[in-house]
N, C-alpha and C positions, 0 to 999 in steps of 0.2 A: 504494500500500500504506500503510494508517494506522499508528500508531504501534501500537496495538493486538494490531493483525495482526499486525506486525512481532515485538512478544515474544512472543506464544504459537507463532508459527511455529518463532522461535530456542529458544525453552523445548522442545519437539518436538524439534527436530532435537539438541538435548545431550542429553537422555536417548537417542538413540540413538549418542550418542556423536560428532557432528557440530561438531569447532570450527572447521571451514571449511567458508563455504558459498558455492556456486556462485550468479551470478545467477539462471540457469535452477532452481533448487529454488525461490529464491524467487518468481521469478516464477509458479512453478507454486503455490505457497501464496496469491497474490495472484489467481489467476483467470484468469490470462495478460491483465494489462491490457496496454496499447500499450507498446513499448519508451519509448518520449517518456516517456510518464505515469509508469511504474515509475523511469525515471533519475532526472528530477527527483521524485518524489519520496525515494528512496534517497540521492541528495544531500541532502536538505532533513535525515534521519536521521543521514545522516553530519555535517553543520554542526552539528548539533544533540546531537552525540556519545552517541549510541543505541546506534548500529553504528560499526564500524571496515572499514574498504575498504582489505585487506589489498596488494589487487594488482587489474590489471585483470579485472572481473569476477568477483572474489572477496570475502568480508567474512568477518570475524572473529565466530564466536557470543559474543557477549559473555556467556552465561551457563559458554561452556568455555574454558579456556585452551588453549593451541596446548600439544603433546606436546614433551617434550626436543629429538627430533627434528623439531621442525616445521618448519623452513626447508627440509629435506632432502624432508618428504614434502608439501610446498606443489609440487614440480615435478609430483608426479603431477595435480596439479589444472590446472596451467598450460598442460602437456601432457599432456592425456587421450592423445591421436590418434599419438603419434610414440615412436617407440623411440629412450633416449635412457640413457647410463651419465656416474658419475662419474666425472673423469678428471683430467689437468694438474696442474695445481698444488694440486689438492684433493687428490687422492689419493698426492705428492708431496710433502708437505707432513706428512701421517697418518702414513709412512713413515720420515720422515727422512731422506728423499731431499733435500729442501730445508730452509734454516733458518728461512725466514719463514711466517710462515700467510700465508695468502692473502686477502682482503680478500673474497672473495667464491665462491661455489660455481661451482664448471666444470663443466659437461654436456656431451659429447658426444654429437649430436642427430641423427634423420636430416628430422627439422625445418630450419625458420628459423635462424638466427640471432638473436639476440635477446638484450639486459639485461633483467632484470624486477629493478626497485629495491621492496624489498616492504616493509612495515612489521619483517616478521624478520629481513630481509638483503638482498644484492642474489644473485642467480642469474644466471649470465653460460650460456648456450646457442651452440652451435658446431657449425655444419652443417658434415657429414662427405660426401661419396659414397660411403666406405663400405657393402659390402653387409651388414647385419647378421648374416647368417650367421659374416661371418670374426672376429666377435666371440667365436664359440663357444670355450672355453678360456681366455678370459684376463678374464672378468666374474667374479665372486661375487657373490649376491642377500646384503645386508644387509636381514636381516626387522626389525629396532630403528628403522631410517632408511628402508624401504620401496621401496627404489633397488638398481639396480644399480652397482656398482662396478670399473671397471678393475684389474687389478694393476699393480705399480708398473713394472714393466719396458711393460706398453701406455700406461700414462699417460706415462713417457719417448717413446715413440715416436711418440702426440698432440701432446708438447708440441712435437716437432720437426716433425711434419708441419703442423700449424698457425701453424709459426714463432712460438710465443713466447717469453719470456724462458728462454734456456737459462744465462744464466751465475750464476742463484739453486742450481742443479743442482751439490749437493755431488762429488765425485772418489770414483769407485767404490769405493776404499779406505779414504774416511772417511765411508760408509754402514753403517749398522747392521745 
């Protein structure tokens, strides 16, 4: 993909409002050349700071800026394929359930496991066997951040079931 190509593709994709863009759009702007071809070239854009390569197989339209929320709605990108809510210490934290913010976003996933360190943040993913059904009741859809969210009593019960730090976990009496 020429440099060319490259901005009138990203110029396209921000008028429809596109500040995350998937390898695959680009590659389909491109003509589907070979994966080989299209990497190094997209590397050669990114050394050359064209583009930003927000996360793997993702880049930043450099004619849009990423939304308030964009670290939160970068997981729908990351994970198309997997039902997956905020949970632990992010939603813990939102609450005041805990005192510290959290250095990073927790997903509850019926995915992988996985860090994704992004250029917005890092995103931490936490495979459940959880059936997503028994999620019904205790998620709320946030439409500003594009996610699903736990309430604070299932995010307690994440954080114990995936043993993590329970002793940041304020005493029920000095919760808000």
């Amino acid at each position: 993909m020429n440099r060319k190509l490259l901005m009138e593709s990203c110029r396209t994709l921000a008028a429809a409002g596109a500040w995350c863009v998937p390898e695959s759009t680009l590659v389909g702007f491109a003509g589907y050349p070979t994966k080989d071809y299209f990497r190094v070239a997209m590397a050669r854009h990114v050394k050359a700071c064209i583009i930003e390569k927000i996360a793997p197989t993702l880049y930043s339209n450099p004619f849009l800026s990423p939304p308030a929320a964009g670290l939160f709605r970068l997981t729908n990108f990351l994970r198309p394929l997997d039902s997956f809510y905020l949970s632990c210490e992010s939603v813990l934290s939102e609450h005041g359930w805990i005192s510290q913010l959290p250095f990073c976003l927790t997903f509850v996933t019926t995915g992988r496991s996985y860090r994704y360190s992004t250029l917005l943040g890092d995103i931490d993913f936490v495979h459940t066997e959880e059936d997503p059904v028994s999620w019904l009741g205790h998620l709320q859809r946030n439409e500003e951040r594009q996610v699903w969210e736990a309430s604070p009593e299932k995010a307690l019960a994440d954080l114990q079931r995936y043993k993590r730090n329970l002793g940041l976990v304020l005493p029920e009496h000095q919760r808000p």
